[in-house]
N, C-alpha and C positions, 0 to 999 in steps of 0.2 A: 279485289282487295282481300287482303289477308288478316286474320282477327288475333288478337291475343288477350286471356282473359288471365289475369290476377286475380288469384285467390286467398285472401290471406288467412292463415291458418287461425282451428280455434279454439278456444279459451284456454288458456294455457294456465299450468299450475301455480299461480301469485303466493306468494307467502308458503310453501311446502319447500322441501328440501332441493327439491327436485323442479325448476321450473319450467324443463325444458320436456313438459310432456301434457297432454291434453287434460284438461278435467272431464269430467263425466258428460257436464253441460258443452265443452269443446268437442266431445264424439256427438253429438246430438246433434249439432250446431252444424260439422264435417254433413253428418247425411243428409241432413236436410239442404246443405246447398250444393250437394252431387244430384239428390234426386230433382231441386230447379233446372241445373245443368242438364240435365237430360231427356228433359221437356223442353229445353231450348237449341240445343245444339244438333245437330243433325249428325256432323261426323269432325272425331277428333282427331287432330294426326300425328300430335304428340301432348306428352305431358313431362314437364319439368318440375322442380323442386331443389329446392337449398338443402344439406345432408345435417340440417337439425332436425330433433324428432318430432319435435311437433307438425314440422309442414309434411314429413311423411307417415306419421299417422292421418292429420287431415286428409294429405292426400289417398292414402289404401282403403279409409272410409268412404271418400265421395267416388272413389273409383269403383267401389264394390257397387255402392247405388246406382252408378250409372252402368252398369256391367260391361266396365271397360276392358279391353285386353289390348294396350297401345304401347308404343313403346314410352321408356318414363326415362328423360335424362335427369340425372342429381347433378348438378353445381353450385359448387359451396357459394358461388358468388350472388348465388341468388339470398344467401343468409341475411339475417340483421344484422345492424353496426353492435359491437358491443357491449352491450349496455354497462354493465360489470364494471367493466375496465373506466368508461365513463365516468360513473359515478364515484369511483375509488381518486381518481383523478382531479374531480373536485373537493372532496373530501377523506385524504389518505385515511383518516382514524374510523373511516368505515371498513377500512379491512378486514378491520375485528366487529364482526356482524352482530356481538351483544351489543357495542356500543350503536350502532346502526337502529336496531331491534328498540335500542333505550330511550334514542332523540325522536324515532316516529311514535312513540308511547307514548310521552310528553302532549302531543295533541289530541288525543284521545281517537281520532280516527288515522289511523296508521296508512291506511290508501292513500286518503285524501294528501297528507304528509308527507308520503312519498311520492305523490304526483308532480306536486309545487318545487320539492328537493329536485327528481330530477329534470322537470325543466329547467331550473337554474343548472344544469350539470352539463344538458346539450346546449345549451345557448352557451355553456362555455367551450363546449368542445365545435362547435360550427362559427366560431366569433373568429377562427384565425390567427390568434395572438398564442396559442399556445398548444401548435401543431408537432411540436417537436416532442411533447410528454405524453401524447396517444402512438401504441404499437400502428392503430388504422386511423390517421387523420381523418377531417370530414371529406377534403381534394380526394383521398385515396376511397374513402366508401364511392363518394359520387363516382369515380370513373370505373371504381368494378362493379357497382350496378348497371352503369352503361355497356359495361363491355359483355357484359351475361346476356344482354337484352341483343346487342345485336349481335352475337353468336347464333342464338338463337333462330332467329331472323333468317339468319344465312343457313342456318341446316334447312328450313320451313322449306324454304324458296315460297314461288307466286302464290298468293291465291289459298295458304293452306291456314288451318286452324290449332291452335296450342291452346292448353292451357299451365298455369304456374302458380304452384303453392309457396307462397311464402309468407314476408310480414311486413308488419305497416309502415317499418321505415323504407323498405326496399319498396313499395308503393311509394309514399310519397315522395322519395327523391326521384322516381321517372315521372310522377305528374309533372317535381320542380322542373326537370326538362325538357320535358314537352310544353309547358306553359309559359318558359322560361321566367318561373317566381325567384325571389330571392331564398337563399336556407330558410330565414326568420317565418318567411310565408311561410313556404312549405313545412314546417312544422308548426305552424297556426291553425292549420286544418289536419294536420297528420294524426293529433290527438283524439281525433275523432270518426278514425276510420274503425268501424266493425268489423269484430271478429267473424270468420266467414263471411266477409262480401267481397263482393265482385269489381271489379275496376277493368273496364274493356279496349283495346287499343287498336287499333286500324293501323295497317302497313298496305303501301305499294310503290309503286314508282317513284312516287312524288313524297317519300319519306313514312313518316310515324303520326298518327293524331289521337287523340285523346276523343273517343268516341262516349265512358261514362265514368262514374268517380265512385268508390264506395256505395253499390246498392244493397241496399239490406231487406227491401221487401221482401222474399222469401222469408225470411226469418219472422218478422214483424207477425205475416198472416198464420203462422200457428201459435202465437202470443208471446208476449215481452217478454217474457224468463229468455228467450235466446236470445236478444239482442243486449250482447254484452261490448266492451270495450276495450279491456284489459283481461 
């Protein structure tokens, strides 16, 4: 059997200019689950990565800890859906980001505000009624996440081991199909996948299986400051 280990990239910068880069606690988070990685794994024989910065920063951190020298394929397909687009999509008049900035103000905890916003935003963009107003429907994420996943696969061939930086949504929608959940599930639990963990997949003959699901113990045993979510 052949293993595939998801790593989703971590803590990225929430509320800065720039979200598409690690915070301090996201580099910390990256070594600590390259240095788990390498007390677990024996030999790796490739590494992947979606071409946002965040998964390849995660990834050059946990690579350094595990003093890897492997080859690393980038495909964009491994990226997240996007969120942006998304949420502009439910709410045009967030384009203009003061007034965005102004309605999660309003609750006085802006996270919390923005969590609930955009739930309502993917339940509208994964509901099907209104595929036509996203540049990447949810049909078109789900099948080029599958399709990155068995490329992949097919470079590996038998027996070999990979691993893969990316994010939570490109998790969750291969657990959706390997578990074959519906969208609604799989973003029922998608919310709660941790920054830096691990999600493990088994290939062979007889297909793909879902071997484990967001582990975060590594992070927990040097104390909760690193088990973050967002």
């Amino acid at each position: 059997m052949g293993a595939i280990y998801l790593v989703r990239h971590g803590q990225a910068s929430f509320g800065s200019a720039d979200y598409d880069r690690l915070s301090p606690l996201g580099f910390e988070q990256a070594r600590v689950v390259g240095e788990h990685l390498k007390g677990r794994i024996e030999q790796v024989d490739a590494i992947a990565l979606g071409n946002m910065r965040r998964h390849r920063e995660t990834a050059e951190t946990a690579i350094a800890a595990m003093g890897l020298k492997t080859e690393i394929i980038e495909d964009a397909d491994f990226n997240e859906y996007a969120f942006e687009a998304i949420v502009k999509a439910h709410r045009p008049d967030f384009h203009d980001q003061s007034v965005m900035k102004a309605e999660l103000a309003k609750s006085g905890d802006h996270k919390k505000a923005f969590q609930h916003f955009f739930e309502a935003a993917v339940a509208r963009w994964i509901g099907g009624e209104h595929d036509h107003e996203y540049e990447e429907s949810w049909p078109q994420f789900h099948s080029r996440c599958g399709g990155a996943l068995d490329r992949l696969v097919q470079h590996l061939g038998h027996g070999k081991t990979a691993l893969v930086f990316t994010s939570g949504g490109y998790i969750g929608v291969t657990v959706q199909r390997l578990l074959d959940l519906s969208p609604q599930q799989a973003f029922g639990f998608n919310w709660h996948i941790a920054n830096a963990s691990i999600t493990k997949l088994l290939y062979g003959s007889r297909g793909m299986s879902l071997q484990s699901f967001n582990e975060h113990g590594h992070l927990e045993t040097v104390g909760d400051k690193l088990l973050t979510f967002r």
